[in-house]
PAMIKE-820716 format. One record per residue (C-alpha): x, y, z; residue in three letters; chain. Coordinates in nm, 3 decimals, decimal comma. Example, Ala and Ser with C-alpha at 12.3 -4.5 7.8 and 13.67 -1.06 7.14 Angstrom:
BEGIN
<site <1,230 -0,450 0,780> "ala" "A">
<site <1,367 -0,106 0,714> "ser" "A">
***
This chain:
BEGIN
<site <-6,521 4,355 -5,649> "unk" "A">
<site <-6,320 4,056 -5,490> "unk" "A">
<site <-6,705 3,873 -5,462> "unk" "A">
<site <-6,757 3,897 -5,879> "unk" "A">
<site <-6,414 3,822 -5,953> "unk" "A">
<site <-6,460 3,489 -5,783> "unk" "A">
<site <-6,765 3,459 -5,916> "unk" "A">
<site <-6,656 3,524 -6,232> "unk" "A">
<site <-6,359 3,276 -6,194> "unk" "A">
<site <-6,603 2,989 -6,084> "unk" "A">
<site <-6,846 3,039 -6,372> "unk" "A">
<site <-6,572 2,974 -6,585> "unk" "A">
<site <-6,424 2,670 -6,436> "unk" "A">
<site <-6,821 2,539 -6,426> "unk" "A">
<site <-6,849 2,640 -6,783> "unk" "A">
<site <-6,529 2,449 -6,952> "unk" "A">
<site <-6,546 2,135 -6,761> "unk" "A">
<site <-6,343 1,934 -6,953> "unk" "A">
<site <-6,051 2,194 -6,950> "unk" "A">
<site <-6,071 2,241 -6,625> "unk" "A">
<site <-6,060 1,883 -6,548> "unk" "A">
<site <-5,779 1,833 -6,800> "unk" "A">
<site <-5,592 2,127 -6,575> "unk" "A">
<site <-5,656 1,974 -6,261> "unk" "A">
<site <-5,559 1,638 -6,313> "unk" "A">
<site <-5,168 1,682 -6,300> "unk" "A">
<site <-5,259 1,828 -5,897> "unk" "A">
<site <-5,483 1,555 -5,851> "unk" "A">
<site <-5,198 1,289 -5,921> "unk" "A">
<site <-4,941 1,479 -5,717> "unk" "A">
<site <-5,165 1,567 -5,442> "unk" "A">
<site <-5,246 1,155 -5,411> "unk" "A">
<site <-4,893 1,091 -5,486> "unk" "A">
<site <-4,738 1,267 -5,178> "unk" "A">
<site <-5,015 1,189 -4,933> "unk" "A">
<site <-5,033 0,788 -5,018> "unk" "A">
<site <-4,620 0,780 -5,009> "unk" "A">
<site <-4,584 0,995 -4,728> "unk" "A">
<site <-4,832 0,822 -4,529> "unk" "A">
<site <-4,714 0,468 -4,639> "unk" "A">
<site <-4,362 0,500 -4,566> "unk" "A">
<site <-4,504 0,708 -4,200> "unk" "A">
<site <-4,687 0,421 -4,128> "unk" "A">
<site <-4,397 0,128 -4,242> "unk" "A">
<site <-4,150 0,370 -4,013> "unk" "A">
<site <-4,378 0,333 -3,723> "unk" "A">
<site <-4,430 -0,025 -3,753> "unk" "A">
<site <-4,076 -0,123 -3,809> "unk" "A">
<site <-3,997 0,155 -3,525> "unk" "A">
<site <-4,198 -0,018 -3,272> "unk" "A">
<site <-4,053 -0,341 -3,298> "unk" "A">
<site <-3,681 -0,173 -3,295> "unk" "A">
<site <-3,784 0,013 -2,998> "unk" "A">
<site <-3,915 -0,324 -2,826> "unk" "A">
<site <-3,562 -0,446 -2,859> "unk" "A">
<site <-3,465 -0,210 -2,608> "unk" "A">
<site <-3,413 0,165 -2,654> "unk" "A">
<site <-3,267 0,165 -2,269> "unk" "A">
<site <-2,992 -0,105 -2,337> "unk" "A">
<site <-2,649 -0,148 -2,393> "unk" "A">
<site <-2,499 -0,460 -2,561> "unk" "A">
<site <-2,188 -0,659 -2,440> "unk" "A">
<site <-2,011 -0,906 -2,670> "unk" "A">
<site <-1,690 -0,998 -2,523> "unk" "A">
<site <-1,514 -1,252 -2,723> "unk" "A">
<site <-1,233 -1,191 -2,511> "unk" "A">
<site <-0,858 -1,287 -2,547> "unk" "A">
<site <-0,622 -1,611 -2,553> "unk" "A">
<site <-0,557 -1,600 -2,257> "unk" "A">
<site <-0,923 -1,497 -2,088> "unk" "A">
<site <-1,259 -1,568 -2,363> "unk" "A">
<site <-1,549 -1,375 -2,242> "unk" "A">
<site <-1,603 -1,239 -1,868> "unk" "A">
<site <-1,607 -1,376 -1,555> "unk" "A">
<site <-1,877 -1,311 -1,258> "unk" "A">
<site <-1,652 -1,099 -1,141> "unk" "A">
<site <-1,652 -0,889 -1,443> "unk" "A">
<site <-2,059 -0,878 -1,476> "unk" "A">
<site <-1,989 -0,770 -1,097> "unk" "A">
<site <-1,834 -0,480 -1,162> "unk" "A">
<site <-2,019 -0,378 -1,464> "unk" "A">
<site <-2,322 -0,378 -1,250> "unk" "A">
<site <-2,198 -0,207 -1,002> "unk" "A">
<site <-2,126 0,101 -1,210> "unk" "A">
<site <-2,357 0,408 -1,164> "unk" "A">
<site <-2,647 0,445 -1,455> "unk" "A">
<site <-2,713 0,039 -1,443> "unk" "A">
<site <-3,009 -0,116 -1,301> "unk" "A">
<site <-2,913 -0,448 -1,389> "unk" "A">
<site <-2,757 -0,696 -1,685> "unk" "A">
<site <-2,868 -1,026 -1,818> "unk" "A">
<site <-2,603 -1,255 -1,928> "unk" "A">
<site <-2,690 -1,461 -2,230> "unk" "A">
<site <-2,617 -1,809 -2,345> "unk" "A">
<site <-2,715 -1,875 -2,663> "unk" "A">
<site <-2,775 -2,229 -2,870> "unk" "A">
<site <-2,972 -2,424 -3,098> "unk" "A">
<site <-3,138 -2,767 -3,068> "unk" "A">
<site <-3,441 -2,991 -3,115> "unk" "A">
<site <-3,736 -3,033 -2,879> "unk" "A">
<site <-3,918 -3,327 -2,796> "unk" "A">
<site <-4,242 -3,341 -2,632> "unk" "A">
<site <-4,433 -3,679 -2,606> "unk" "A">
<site <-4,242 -3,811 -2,922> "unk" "A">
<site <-4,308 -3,535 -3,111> "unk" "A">
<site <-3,970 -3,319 -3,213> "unk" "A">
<site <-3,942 -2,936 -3,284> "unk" "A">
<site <-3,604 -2,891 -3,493> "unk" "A">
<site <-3,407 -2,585 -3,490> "unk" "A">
<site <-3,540 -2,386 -3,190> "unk" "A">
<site <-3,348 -2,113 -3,038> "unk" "A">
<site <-3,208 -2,220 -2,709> "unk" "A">
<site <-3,178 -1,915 -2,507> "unk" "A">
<site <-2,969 -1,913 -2,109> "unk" "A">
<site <-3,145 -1,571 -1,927> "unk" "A">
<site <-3,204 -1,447 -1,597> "unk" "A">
<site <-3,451 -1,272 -1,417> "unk" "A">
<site <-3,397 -0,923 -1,520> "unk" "A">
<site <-3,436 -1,020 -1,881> "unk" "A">
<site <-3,773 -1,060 -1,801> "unk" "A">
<site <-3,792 -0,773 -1,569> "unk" "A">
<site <-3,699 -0,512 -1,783> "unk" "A">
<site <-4,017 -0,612 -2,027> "unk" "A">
<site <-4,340 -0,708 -1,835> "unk" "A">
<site <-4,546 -0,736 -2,149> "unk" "A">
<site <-4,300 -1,124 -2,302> "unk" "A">
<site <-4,510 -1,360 -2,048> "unk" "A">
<site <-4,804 -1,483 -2,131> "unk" "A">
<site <-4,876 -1,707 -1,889> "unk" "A">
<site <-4,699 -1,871 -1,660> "unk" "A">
<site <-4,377 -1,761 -1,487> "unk" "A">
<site <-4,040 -1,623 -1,535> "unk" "A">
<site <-3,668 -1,761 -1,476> "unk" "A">
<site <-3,593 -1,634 -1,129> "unk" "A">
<site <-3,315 -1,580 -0,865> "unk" "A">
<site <-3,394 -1,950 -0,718> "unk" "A">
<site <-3,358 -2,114 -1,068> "unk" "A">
<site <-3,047 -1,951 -1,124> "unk" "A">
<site <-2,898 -2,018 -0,795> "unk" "A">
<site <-3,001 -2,403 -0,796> "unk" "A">
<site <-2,920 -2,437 -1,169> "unk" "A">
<site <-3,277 -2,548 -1,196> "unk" "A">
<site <-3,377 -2,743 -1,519> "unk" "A">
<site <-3,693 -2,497 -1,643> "unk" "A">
<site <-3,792 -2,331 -1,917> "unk" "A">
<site <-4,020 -2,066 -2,091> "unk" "A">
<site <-4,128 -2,141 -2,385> "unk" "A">
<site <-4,206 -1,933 -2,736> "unk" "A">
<site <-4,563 -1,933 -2,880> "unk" "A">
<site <-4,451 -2,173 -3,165> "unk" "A">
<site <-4,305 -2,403 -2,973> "unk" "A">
<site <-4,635 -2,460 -2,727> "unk" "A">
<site <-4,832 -2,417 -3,068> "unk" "A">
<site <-4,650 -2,719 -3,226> "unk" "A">
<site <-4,559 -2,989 -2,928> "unk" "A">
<site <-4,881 -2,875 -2,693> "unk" "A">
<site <-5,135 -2,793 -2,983> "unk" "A">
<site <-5,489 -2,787 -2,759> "unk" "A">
<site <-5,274 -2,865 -2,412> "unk" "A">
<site <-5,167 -2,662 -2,160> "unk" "A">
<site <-4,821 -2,658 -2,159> "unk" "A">
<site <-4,745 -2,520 -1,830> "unk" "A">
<site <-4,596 -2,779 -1,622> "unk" "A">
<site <-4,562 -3,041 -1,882> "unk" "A">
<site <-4,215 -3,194 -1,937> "unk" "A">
<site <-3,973 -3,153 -2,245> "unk" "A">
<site <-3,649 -3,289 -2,358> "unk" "A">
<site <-3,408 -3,016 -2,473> "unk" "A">
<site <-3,018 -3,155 -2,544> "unk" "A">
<site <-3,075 -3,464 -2,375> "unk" "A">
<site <-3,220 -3,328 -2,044> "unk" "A">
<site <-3,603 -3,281 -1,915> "unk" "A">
<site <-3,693 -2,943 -1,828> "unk" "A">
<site <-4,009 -2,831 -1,668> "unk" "A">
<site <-4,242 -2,603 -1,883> "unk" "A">
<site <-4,308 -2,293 -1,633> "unk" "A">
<site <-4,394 -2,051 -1,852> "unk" "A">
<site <-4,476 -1,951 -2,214> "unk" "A">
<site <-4,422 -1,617 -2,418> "unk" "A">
<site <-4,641 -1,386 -2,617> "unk" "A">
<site <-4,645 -1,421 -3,009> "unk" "A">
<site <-4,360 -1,183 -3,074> "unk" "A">
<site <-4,372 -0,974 -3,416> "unk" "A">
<site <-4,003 -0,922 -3,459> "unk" "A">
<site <-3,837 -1,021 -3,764> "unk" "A">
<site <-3,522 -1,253 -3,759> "unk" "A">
<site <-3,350 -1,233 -3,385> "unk" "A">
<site <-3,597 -1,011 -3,244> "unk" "A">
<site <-3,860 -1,303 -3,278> "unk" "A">
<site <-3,899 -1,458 -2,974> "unk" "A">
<site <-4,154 -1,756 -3,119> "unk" "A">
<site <-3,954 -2,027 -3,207> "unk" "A">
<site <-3,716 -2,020 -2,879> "unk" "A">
<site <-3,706 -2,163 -2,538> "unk" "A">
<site <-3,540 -1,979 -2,255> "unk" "A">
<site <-3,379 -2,168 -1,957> "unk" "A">
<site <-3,133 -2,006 -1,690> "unk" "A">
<site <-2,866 -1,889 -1,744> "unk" "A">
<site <-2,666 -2,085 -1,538> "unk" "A">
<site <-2,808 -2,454 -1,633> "unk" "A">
<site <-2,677 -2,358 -2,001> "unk" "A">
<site <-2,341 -2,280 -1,864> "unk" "A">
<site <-2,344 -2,641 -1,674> "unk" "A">
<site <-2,538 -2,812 -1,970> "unk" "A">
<site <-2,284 -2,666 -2,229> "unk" "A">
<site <-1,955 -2,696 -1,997> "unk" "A">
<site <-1,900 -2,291 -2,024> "unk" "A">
<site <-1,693 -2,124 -1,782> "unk" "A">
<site <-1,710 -1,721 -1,893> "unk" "A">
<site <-1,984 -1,492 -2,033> "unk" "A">
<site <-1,997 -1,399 -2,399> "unk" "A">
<site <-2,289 -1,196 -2,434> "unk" "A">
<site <-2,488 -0,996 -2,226> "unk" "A">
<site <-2,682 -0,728 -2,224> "unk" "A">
<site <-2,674 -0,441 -1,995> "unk" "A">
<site <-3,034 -0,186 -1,911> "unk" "A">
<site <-2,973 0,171 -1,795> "unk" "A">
<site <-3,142 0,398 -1,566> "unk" "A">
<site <-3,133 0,710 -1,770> "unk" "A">
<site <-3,104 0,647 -2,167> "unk" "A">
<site <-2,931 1,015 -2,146> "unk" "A">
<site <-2,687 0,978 -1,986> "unk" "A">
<site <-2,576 0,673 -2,235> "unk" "A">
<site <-2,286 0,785 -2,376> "unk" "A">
<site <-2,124 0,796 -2,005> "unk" "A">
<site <-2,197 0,459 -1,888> "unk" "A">
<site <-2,070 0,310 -2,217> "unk" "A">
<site <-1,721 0,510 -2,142> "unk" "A">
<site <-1,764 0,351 -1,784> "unk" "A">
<site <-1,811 -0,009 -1,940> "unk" "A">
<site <-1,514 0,005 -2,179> "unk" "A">
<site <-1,283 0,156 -1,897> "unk" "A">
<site <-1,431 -0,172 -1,728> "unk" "A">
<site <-1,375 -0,384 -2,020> "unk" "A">
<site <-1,036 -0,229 -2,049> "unk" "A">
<site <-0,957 -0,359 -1,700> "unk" "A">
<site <-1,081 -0,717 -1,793> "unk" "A">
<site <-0,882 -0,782 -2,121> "unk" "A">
<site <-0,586 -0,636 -2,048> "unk" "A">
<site <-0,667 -0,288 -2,290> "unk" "A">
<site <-0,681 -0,553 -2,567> "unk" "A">
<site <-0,961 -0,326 -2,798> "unk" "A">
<site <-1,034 -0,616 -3,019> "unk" "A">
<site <-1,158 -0,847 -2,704> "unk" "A">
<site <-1,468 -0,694 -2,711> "unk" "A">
<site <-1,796 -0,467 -2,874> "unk" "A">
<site <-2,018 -0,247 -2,678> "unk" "A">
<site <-2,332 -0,179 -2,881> "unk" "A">
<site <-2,534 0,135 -2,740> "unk" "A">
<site <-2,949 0,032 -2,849> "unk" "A">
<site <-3,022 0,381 -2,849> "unk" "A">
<site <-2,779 0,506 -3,100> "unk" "A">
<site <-2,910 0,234 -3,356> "unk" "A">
<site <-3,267 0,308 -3,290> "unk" "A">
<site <-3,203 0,735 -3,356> "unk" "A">
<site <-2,981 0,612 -3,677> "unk" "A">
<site <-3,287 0,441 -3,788> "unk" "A">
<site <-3,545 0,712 -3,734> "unk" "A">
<site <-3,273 0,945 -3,910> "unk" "A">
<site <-3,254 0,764 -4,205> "unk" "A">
<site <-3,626 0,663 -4,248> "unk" "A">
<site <-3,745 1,034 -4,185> "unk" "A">
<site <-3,483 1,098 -4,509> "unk" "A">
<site <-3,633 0,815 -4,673> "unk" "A">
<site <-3,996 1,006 -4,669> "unk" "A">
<site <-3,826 1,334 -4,771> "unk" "A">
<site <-3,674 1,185 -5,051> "unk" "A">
<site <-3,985 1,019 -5,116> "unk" "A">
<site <-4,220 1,333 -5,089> "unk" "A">
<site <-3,940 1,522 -5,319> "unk" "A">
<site <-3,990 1,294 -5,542> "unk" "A">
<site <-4,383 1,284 -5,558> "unk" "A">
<site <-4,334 1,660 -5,514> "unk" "A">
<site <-4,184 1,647 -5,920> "unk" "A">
<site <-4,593 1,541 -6,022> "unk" "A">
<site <-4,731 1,837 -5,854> "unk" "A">
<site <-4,433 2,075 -6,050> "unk" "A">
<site <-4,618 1,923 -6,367> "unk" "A">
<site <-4,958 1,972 -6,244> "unk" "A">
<site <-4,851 2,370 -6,199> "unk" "A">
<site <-4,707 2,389 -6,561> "unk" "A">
<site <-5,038 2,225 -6,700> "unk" "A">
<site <-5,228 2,471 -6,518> "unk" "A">
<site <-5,013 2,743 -6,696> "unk" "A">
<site <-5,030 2,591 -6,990> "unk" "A">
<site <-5,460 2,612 -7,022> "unk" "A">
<site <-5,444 2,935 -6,850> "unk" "A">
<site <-5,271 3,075 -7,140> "unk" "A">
<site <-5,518 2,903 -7,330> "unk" "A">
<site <-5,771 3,024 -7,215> "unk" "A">
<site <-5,678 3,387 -7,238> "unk" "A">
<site <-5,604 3,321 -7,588> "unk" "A">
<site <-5,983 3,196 -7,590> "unk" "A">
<site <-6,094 3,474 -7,397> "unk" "A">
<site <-5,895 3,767 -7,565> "unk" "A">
<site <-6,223 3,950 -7,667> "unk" "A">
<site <-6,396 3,867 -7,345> "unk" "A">
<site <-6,066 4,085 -7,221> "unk" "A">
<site <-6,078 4,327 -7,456> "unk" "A">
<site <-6,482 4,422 -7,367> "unk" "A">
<site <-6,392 4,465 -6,989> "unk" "A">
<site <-6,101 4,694 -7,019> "unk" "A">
<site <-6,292 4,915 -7,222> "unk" "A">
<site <-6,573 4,901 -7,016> "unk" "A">
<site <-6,319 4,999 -6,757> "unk" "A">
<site <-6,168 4,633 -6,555> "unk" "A">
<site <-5,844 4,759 -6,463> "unk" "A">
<site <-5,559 4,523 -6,491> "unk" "A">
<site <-5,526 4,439 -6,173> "unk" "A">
<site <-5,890 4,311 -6,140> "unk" "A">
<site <-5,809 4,112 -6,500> "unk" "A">
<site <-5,545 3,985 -6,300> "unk" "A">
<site <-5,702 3,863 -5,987> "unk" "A">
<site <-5,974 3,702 -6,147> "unk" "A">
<site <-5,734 3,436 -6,348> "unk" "A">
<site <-5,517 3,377 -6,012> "unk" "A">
<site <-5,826 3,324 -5,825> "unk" "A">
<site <-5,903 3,050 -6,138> "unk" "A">
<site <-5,589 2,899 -6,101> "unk" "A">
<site <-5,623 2,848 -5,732> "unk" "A">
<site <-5,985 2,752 -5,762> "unk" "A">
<site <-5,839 2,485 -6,031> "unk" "A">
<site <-5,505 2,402 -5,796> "unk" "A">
<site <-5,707 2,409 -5,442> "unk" "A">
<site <-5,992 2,157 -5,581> "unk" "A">
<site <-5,757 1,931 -5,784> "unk" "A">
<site <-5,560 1,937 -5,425> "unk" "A">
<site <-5,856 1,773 -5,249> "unk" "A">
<site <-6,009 1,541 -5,444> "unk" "A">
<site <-5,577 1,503 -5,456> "unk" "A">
<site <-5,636 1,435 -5,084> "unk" "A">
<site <-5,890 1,176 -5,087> "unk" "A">
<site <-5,780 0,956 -5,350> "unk" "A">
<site <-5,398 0,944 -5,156> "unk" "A">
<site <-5,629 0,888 -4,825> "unk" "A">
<site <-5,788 0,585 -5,007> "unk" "A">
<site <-5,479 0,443 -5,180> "unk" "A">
<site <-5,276 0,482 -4,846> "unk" "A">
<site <-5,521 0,287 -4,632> "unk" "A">
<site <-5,596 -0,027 -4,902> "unk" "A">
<site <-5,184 -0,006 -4,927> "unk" "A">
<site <-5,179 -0,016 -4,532> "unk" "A">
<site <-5,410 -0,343 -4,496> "unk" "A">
<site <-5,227 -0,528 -4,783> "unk" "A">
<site <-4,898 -0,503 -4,607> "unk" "A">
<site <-4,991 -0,496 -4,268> "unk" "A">
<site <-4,862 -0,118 -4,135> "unk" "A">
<site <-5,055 0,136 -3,952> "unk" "A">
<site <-5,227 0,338 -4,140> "unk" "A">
<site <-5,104 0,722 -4,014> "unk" "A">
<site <-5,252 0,983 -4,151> "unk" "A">
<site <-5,108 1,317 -4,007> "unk" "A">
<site <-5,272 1,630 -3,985> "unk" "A">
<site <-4,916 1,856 -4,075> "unk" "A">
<site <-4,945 1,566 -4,445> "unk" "A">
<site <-5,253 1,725 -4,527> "unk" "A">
<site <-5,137 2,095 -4,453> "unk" "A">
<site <-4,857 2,017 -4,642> "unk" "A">
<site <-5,017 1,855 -5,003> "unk" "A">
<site <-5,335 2,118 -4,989> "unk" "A">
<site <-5,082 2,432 -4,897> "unk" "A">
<site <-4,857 2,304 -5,195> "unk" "A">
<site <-5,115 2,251 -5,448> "unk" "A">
<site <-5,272 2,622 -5,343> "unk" "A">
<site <-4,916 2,745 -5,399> "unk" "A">
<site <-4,864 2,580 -5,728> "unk" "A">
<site <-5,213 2,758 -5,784> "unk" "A">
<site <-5,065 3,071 -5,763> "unk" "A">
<site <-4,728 3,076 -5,863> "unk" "A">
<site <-4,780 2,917 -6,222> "unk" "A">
<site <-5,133 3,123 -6,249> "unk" "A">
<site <-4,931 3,457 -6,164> "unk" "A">
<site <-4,772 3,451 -6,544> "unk" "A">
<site <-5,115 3,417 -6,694> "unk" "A">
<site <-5,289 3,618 -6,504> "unk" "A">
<site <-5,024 3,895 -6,546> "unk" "A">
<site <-5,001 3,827 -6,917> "unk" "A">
<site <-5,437 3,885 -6,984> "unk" "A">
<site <-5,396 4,165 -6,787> "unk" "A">
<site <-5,107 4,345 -6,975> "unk" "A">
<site <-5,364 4,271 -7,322> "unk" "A">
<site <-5,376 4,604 -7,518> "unk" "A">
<site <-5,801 4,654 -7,521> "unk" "A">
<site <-5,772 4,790 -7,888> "unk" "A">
<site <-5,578 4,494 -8,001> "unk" "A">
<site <-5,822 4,248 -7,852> "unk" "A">
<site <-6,112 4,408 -7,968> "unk" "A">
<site <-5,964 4,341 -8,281> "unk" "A">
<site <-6,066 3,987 -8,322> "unk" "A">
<site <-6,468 4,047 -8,302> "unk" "A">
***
């Protein structure tokens, strides 16, 4: 019975082509609708996620603008802050802006950048040749730098800059290392700066006390602790004064983020969700056309004895033929639109397997939620009454 009812059902569809293409269309457009936004905005959040998370998901930020009487912290301070449990180490940070010349050429507005070694440390993958800032340079106040790929792009363009001299604020530093091309956006790009130690941009810049610096943790979970331990710390330092300084936990920003961008694709998917809604009540709407249509095709197979319930299950099993096929032809036109969007703007294109689950298990829903009132209304047809209209 179940076999010819579906057999039935797919005659049907095969014989009206043009309704049943009409009737599909609405899942077609939602289907395509949630998988290309879903998948865009999965693959923007991944992108965008990976370059937060390269900022440092195990770090804690330190700006300590300090008092009157005391601006920013003294080694003494960055002492005891690393001494506390949950740190591996901290890298103060000097920050600037200047011009560098190389061999009378000049690179305006380059980030000038004082590190130490456990800046580089705590990311293995930001040389890309070369060397990093180490204890010695800090100790000797050493005049060397690291330079970002734009910078040995546009003063060593078809040189090797490593060892070559440059002239940043007046002095000559020794190029000892350069960086990878960094994909950050704003601050997290690393391209147009030069790094030097620490230390030589305290001398250079006549600084006595740390502003900034940034402190990396042994276990991201037990974050919330070591920031209390860095405040109480803090606390100490400035005299309890609140306002001296901000403590920035990497890890909370980077879990806001995700939060908000994984509501962003909800939203998103509600949204495209609306289409397939539309697509159901079209499919309603030429089901009860076609029983209309097929009223004496009814009518003959009650009295030749169809029950109601096999009248019934042969127009859900049409509407979920119609709602299951619109869903994947749905699927591969959001597939397609999704991967040209992902190569015009650059994101990964990621294509989930729970997405797919999710638009084809929808659109069979749809299928047989708004085929149900149909189905149940051709079935209900009095056989006398629809004989009537041979």
């Amino acid at each position: 019975m179940l076999v010819e009812s579906i057999k039935m059902s797919w005659e049907n569809i095969i014989n009206n082509k043009l309704r049943s293409f009409l009737t599909m269309l609405g899942i077609v457009i939602g289907v395509a609708s949630i998988i290309a936004l879903i998948t865009i905005v999965q693959g923007a959040t991944n992108s965008i996620n990976d370059q937060v998370t390269a900022l440092g998901v195990n770090k804690i930020i330190i700006s300590a603008s300090g008092t009157p009487l005391k601006r920013g912290l003294s080694d003494e301070d960055m002492q005891a802050i690393a001494a506390l449990d949950n740190i591996s180490g901290i890298s103060p940070t000097v920050t600037g802006s200047t011009n560098v010349i190389y061999n009378g050429s000049v690179k305006e507005d380059v980030s000038i950048q004082g590190k130490n070694e456990v800046y580089f440390q705590s990311d293995e993958t930001l040389l890309k040749s070369g060397r990093a800032i180490n204890a010695i340079d800090l100790q000797s106040k050493n005049l060397v730098t690291v330079i970002g790929s734009d910078v040995a792009e546009d003063l060593f363009y078809g040189e090797d800059p490593l060892g070559k001299q440059v002239i940043i604020k007046g002095m000559t530093y020794t190029v000892v290392g350069t960086l990878v091309p960094s994909s950050g956006y704003g601050s997290g790009s690393l391209n147009d700066t030069v790094i030097i130690p620490y230390t030589t941009a305290m001398k250079t810049s006549g600084l006595k006390n740390i502003v900034n610096m940034d402190v990396y943790l042994i276990d991201t979970n037990l974050a919330d602790d070591t920031v209390i331990n860095i405040k109480a710390t803090l606390n100490a330092a400035f005299n309890y004064k609140d306002d001296a300084y901000t403590v920035f936990n990497m890890g909370d920003m980077i879990s806001t983020f995700q939060t908000m961008m994984q509501m962003m694709s909800y939203l998103l998917a509600g949204i495209a969700a609306i289409s397939l809604v539309v697509g159901g009540i079209g499919i309603m709407n030429m089901m009860l056309v076609s029983i209309t249509e097929r009223t004496m095709e009814i009518g003959l197979r009650k009295a030749l004895g169809a029950t109601p319930a096999r009248i019934q299950q042969q127009f859900i099993i049409e509407s979920i033929f119609l709602s299951i096929i619109g869903g994947i032809i749905g699927l591969a036109f959001g597939c397609l639109i999704a991967y040209v969007a992902s190569i015009l703007i650059d994101i990964d294109f990621a294509m989930s397997v729970s997405t797919i689950l999710l638009a084809v298990g929808f659109s069979a829903a749809v299928g047989i939620i708004f085929g149900y009132m149909p189905a149940r209304k051709a079935s209900r047809l009095n056989p006398i009454d629809a004989l009537r209209s041979l």
